[in-house]
MARZATOR-794921 format. One record per residue (C-alpha): residue number from 1; residue in one letter; x, y, z. Coordinates in Angstrom, 1 decimal, decimal comma. Example, Ala and Ser with C-alpha at 12.3 -4.5 7.8 and 13.67 -1.06 7.14 Angstrom:
# MARZATOR-794921
node n 1; res A; px 12,3; py -4,5; pz 7,8
node n 2; res S; px 13,7; py -1,1; pz 7,1
***
This chain:
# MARZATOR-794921
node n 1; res X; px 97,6; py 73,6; pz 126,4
node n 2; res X; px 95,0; py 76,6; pz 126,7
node n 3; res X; px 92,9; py 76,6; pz 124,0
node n 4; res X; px 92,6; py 79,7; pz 121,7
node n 5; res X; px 88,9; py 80,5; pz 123,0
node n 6; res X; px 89,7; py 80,2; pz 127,0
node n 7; res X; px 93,1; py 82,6; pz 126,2
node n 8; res X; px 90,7; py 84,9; pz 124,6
node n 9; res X; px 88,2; py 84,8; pz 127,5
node n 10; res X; px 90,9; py 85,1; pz 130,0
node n 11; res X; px 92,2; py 88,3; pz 128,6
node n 12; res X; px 88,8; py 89,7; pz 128,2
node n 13; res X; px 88,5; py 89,1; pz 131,8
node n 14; res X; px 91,4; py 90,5; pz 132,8
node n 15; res X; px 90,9; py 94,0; pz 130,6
node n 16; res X; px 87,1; py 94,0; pz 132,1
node n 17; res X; px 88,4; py 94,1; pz 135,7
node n 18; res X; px 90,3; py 97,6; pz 135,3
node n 19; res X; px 93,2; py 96,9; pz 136,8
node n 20; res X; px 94,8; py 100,4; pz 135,9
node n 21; res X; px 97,7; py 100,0; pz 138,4
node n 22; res X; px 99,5; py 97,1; pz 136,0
node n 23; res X; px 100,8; py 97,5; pz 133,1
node n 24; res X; px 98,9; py 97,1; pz 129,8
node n 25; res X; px 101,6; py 94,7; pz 128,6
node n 26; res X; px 100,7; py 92,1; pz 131,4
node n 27; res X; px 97,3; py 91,8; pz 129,4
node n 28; res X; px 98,9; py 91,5; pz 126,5
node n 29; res X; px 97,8; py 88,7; pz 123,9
node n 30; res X; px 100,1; py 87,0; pz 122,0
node n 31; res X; px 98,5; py 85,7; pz 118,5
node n 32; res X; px 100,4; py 83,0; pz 116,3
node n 33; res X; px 100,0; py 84,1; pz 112,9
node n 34; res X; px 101,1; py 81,0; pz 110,3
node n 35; res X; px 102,5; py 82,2; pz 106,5
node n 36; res X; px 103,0; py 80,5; pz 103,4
node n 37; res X; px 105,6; py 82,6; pz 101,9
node n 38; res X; px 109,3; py 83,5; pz 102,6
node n 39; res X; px 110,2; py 86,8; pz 104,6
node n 40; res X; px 111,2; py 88,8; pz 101,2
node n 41; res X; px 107,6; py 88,0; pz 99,2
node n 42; res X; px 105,8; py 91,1; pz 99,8
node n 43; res X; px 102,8; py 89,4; pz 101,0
node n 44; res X; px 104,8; py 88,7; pz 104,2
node n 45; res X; px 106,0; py 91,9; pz 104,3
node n 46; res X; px 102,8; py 93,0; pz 104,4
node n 47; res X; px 101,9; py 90,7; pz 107,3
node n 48; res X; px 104,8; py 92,2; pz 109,0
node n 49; res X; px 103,9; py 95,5; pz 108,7
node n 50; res X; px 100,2; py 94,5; pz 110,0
node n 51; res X; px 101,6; py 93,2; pz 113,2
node n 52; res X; px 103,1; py 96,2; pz 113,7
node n 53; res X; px 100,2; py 98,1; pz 113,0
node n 54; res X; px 98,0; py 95,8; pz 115,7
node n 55; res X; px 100,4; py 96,5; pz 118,2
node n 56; res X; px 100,8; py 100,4; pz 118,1
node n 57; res X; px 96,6; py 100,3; pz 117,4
node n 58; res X; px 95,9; py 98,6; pz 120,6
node n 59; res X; px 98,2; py 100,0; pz 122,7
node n 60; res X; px 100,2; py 96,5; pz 122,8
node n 61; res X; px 97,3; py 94,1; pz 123,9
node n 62; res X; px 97,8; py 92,2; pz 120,9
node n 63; res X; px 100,8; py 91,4; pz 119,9
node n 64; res X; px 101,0; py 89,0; pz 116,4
node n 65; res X; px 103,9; py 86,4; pz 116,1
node n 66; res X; px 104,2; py 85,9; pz 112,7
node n 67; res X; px 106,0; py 82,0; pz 111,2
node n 68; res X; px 106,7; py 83,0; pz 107,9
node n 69; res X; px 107,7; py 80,0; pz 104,8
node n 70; res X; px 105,8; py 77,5; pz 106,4
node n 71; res X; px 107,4; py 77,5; pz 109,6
node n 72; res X; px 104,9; py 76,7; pz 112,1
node n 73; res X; px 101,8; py 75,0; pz 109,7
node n 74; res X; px 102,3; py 74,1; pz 106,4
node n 75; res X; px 100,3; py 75,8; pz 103,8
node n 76; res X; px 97,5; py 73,2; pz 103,3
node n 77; res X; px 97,6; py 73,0; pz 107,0
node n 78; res X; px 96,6; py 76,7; pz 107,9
node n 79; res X; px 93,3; py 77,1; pz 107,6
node n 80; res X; px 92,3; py 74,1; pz 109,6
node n 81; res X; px 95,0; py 74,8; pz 112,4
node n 82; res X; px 93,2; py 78,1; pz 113,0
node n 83; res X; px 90,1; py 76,8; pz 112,8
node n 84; res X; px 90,8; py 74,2; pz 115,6
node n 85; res X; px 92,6; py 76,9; pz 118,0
node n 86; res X; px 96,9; py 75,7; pz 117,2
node n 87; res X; px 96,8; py 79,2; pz 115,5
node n 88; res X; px 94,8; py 82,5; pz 116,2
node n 89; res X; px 95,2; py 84,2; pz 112,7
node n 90; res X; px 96,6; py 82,9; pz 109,3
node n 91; res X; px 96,8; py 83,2; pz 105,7
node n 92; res X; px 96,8; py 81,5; pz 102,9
node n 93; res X; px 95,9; py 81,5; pz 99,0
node n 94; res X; px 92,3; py 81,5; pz 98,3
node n 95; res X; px 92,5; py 79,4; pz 95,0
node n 96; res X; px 93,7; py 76,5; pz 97,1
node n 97; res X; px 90,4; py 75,6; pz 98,9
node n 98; res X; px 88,3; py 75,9; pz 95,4
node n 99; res X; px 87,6; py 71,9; pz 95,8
node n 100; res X; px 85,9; py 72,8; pz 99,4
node n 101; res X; px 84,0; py 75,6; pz 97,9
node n 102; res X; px 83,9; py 77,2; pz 94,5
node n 103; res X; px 83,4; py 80,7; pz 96,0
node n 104; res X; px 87,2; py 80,2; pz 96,9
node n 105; res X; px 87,7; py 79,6; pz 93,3
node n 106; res X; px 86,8; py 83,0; pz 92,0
node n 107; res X; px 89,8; py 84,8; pz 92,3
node n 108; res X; px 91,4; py 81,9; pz 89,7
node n 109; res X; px 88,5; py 82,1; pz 87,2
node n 110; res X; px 91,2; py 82,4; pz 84,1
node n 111; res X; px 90,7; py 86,0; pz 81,8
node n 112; res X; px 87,4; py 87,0; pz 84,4
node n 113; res X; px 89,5; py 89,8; pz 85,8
node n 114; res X; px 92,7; py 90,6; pz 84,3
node n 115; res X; px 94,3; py 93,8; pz 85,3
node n 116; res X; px 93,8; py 95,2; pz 88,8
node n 117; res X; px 91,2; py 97,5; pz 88,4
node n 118; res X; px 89,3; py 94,3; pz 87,2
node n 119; res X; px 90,4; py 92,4; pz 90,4
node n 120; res X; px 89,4; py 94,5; pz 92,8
node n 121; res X; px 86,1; py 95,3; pz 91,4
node n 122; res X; px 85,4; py 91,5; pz 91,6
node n 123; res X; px 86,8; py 91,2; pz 95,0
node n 124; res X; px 84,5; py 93,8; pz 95,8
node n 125; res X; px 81,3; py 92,2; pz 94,7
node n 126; res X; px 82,1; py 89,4; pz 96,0
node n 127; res X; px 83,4; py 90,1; pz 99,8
node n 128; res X; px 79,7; py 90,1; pz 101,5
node n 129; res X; px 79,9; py 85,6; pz 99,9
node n 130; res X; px 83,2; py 85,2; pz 101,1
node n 131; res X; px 82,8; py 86,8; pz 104,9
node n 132; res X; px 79,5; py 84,6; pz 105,1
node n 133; res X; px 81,4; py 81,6; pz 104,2
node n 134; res X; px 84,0; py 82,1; pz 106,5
node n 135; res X; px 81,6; py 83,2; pz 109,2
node n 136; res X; px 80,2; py 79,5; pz 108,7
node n 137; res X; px 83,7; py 78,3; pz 109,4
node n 138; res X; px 84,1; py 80,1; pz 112,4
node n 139; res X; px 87,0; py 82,4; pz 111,0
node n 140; res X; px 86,7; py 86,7; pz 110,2
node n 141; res X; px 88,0; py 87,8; pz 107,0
node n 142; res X; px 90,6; py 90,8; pz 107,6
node n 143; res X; px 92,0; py 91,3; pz 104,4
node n 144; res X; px 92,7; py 90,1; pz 100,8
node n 145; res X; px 95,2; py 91,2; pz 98,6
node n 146; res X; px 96,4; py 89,9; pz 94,9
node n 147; res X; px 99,0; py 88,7; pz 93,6
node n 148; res X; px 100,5; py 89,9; pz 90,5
node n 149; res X; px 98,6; py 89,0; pz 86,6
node n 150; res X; px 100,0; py 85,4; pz 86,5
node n 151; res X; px 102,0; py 84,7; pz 83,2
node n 152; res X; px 103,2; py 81,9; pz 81,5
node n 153; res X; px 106,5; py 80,1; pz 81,9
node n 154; res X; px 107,9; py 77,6; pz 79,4
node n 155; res X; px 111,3; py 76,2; pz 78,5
node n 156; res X; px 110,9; py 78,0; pz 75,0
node n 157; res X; px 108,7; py 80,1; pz 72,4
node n 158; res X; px 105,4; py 78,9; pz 71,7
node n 159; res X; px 103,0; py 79,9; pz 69,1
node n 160; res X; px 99,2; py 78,6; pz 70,2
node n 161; res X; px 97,5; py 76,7; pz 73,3
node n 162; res X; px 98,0; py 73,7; pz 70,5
node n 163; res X; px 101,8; py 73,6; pz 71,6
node n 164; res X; px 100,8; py 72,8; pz 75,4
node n 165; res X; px 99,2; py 69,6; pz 74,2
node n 166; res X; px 101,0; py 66,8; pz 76,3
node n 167; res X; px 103,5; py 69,1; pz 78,4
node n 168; res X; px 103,8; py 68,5; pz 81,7
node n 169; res X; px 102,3; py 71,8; pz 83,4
node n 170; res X; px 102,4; py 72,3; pz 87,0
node n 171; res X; px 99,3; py 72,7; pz 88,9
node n 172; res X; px 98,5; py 73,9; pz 92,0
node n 173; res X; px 95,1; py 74,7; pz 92,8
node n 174; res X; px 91,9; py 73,1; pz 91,4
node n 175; res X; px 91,8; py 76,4; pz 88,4
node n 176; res X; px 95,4; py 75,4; pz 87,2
node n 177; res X; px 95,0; py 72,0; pz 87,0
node n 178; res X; px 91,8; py 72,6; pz 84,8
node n 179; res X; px 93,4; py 74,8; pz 82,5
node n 180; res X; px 95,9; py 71,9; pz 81,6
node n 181; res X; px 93,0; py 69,5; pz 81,2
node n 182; res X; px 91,3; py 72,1; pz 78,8
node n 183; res X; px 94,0; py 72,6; pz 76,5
node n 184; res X; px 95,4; py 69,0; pz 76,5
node n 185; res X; px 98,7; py 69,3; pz 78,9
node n 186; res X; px 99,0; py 66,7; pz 81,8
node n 187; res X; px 98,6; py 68,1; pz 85,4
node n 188; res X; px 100,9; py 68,5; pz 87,7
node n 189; res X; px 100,9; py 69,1; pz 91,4
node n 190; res X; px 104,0; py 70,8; pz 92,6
node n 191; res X; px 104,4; py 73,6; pz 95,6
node n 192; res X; px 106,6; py 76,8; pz 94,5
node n 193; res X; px 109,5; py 75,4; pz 97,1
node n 194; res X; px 110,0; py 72,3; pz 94,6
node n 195; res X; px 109,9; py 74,0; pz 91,5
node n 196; res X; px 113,4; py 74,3; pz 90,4
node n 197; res X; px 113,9; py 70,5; pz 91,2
node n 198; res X; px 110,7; py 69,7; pz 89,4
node n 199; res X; px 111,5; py 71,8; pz 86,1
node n 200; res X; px 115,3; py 70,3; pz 86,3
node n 201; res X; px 114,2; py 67,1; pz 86,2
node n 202; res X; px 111,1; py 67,6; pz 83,5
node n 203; res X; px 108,8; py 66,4; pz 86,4
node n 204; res X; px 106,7; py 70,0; pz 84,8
node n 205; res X; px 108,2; py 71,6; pz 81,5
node n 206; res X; px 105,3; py 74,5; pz 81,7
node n 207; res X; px 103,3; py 76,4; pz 84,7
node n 208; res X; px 101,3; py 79,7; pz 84,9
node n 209; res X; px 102,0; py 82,0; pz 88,1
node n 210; res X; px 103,1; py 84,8; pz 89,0
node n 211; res X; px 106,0; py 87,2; pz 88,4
node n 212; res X; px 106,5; py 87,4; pz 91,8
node n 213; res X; px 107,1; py 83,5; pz 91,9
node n 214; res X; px 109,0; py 83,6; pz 89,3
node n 215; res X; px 111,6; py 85,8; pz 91,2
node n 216; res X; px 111,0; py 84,1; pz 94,4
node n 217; res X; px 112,0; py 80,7; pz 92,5
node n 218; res X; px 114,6; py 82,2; pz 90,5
node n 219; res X; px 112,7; py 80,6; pz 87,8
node n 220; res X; px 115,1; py 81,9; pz 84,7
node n 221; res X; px 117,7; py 79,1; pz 85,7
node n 222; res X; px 114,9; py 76,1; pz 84,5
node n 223; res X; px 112,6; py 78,4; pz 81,7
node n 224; res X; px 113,6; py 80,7; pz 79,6
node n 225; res X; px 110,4; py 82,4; pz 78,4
node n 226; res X; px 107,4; py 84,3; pz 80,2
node n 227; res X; px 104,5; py 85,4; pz 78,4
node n 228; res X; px 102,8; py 88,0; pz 79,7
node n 229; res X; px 99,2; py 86,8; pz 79,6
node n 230; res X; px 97,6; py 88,3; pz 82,2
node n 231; res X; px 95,6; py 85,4; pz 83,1
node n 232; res X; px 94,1; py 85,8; pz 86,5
node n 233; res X; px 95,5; py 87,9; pz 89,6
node n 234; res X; px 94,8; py 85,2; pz 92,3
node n 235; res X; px 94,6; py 86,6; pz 96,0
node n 236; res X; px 95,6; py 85,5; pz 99,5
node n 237; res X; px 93,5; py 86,4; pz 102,5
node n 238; res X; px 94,4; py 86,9; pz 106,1
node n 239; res X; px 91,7; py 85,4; pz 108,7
node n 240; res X; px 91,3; py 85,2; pz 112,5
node n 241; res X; px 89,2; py 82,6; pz 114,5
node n 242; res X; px 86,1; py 83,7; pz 115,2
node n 243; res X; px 86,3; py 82,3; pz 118,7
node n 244; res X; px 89,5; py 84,7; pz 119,5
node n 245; res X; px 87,3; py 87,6; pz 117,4
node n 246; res X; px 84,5; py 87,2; pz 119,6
node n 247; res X; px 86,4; py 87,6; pz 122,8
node n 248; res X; px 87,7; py 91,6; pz 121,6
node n 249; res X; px 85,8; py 94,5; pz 123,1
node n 250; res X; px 84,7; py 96,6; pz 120,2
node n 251; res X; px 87,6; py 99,3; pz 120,9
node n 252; res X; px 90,2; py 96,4; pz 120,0
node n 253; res X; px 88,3; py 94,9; pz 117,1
node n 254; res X; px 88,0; py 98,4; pz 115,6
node n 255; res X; px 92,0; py 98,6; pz 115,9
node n 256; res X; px 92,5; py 95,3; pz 114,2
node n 257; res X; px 89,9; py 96,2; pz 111,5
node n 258; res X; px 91,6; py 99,6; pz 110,7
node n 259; res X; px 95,3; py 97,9; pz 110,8
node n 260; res X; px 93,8; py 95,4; pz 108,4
node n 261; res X; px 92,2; py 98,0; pz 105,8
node n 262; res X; px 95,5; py 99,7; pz 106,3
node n 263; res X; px 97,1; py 96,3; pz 104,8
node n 264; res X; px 94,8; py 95,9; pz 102,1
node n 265; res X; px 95,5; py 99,5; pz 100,8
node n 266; res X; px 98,9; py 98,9; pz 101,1
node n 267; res X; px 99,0; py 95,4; pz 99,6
node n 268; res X; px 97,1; py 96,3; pz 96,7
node n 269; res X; px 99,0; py 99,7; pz 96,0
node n 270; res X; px 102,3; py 97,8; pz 96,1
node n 271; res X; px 101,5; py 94,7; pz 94,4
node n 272; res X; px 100,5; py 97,1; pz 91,2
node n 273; res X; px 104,0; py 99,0; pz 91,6
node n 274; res X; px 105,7; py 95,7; pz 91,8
node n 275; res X; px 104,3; py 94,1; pz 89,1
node n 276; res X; px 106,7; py 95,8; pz 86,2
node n 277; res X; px 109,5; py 95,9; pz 88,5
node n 278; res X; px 109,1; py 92,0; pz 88,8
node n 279; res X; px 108,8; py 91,3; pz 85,0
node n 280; res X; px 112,1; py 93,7; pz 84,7
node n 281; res X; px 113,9; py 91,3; pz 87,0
node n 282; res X; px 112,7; py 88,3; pz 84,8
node n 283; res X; px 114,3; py 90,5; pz 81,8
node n 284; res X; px 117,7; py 91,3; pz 83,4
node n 285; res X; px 118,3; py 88,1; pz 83,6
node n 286; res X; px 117,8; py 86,8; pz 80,1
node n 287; res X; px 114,5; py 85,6; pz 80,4
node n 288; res X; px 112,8; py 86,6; pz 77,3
node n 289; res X; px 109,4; py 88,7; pz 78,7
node n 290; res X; px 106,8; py 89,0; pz 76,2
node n 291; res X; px 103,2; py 89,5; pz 74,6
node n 292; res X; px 101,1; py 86,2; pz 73,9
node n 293; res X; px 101,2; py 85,5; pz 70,1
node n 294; res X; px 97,7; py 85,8; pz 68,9
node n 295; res X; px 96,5; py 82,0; pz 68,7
node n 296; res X; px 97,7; py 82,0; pz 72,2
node n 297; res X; px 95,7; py 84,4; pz 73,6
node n 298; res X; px 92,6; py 83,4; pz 71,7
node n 299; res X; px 92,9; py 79,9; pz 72,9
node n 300; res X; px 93,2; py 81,0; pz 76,5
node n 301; res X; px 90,5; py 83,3; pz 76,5
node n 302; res X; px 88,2; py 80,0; pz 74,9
node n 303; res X; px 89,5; py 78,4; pz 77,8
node n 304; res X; px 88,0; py 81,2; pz 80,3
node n 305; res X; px 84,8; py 81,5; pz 79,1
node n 306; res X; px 84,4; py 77,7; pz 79,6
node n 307; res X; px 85,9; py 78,1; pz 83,4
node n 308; res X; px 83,3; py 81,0; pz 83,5
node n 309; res X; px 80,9; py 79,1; pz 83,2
node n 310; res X; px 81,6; py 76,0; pz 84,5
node n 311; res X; px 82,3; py 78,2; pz 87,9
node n 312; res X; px 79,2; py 80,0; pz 87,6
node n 313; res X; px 77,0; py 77,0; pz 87,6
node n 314; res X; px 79,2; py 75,4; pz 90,3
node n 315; res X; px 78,7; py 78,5; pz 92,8
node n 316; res X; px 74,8; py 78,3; pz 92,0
node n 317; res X; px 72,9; py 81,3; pz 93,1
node n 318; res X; px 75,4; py 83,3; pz 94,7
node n 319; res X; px 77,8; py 82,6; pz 91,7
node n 320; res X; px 74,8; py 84,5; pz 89,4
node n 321; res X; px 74,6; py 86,9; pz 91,4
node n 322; res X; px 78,5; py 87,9; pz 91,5
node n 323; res X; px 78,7; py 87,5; pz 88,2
node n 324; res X; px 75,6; py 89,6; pz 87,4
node n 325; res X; px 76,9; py 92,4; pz 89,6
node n 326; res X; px 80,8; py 92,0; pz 87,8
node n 327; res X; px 79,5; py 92,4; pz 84,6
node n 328; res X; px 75,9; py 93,7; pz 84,6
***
């Protein structure tokens, strides 16, 4: 099997010799690009549409597969596969690596950055940490885009934090499964694809996530109440190796760069028009959408200003510094 870095130094060869007789499609690179999510989740969509872009942008020298729901690596499985050359470009939630890093744990501080505006304005300040991490992992951010304010789905009304105490609450990312530590409920771990199994058979009576899950997981036929808590707006990145980056000539990587800021744009403009269709859908059909009670909200924001501070002294320097530049 070739690897990932002698393809890329191949096809740099083969543009540097100027062979303008053949056709630029017999250049052409073809990138495996491994998803989490399934083809009608928007953040696929998105990836989609980015091929697309890549390919009209270079003239057809790159030209993206994309495995959607898991197809070719399974979610944990991404990162590294592209790291180790199975897969030239991936992407994956950023919350799920928090236990490698707690720079990857930002995004999932809980009631840091609440409403859009908010989460890009921390994504922002934070971008120059994250690219030098990944750097050090021999992968190139592209983009990052959010997910929709994650809520909170139970099996029915609750007044306070207090009611969570011993529920079963599904976790899964390092921020989650802290949350149900801090307010007493018992952790967890179960992937969106098992979630109607796992509610049906009270393996989790309670989770936070999106409305966007929610849909995806047709979650109003196991809970029957979403509060609209605004906890966090978690976000997914896309990444390429390094070793496939380094082997572009600039005219190429400039393509790539502008089809990825394209994405972002577009990801973060669509995820904010989504985000009350997606909560209509969880009201057409009978889930009950609504404000956190007071006690509620109160005891979830105590809750965030612990994480806050746990993940501040956690990230160290860098994790002043972000902070200090969020909220100066």
């Amino acid at each position: 099997m070739i690897s990932v870095r002698l393809k890329s130094r191949l096809a740099a060869a083969a543009f540097g010799l100027g062979l303008a007789t053949a056709p630029a499609a017999a250049f052409a690179e073809t990138w495996d690009m491994p998803t989490p999510y399934p083809d009608g989740n928007f953040h696929t969509q998105t990836v989609r549409q980015f091929a697309e872009d890549v390919k009209a942008a270079t003239g057809g020298k790159i030209q993206i597969t994309v495995h959607s729901n898991g197809s070719l690596v399974k979610h944990p499985e991404i990162k590294r596969a592209v790291q180790s050359g199975q897969a030239q470009l991936g992407e994956v939630l950023i919350s799920s690596w928090a236990n490698e890093d707690p720079l990857f744990g930002l995004d999932s501080v809980p009631f840091l950055a609440t409403n859009f505006d908010e989460a890009k304005k921390l994504y922002d300040v934070s971008r120059p940490a994250l690219e030098k991490k990944l750097e050090r992992q021999k992968l190139k951010l592209l983009y990052s885009i959010p997910w929709p304010p994650q809520g909170l789905y139970v099996k029915q009304e609750i007044t306070s934090t207090d009611d969570l105490k011993g529920v079963k609450f599904r976790a899964y990312n390092p921020a989650t499964t802290r949350i149900a530590e801090l307010v007493g409920a018992v952790p967890t771990k179960i992937e969106s694809a098992e979630l109607a199994q796992a509610f049906g058979t009270g393996i989790v009576q309670a989770m936070i996530t999106s409305a966007a899950t929610g849909v995806d997981s047709k979650v109003w036929d196991f809970a029957k109440v979403y509060y609209d808590v605004q906890a966090w707006l978690p976000r997914n990145m896309v990444f390429v190796s390094q070793d496939v980056w380094s082997g572009l000539d600039d005219a190429t990587k400039k393509a790539v760069q502008e089809a990825a800021a394209k994405a972002e744009e577009r990801g973060w403009a669509g995820w904010r028009a989504k985000t009350a269709e997606l909560n209509k859908t969880l009201a057409d059909n009978a889930m009950k959408v609504l404000p956190p009670p007071a006690a509620l909200k109160d005891g979830f924001a105590k809750v965030g200003a612990t994480m806050t501070a746990e993940w501040t002294k956690a990230a160290g320097a860098d994790g002043e510094a972000i902070i200090k530049a969020y909220k100066p």
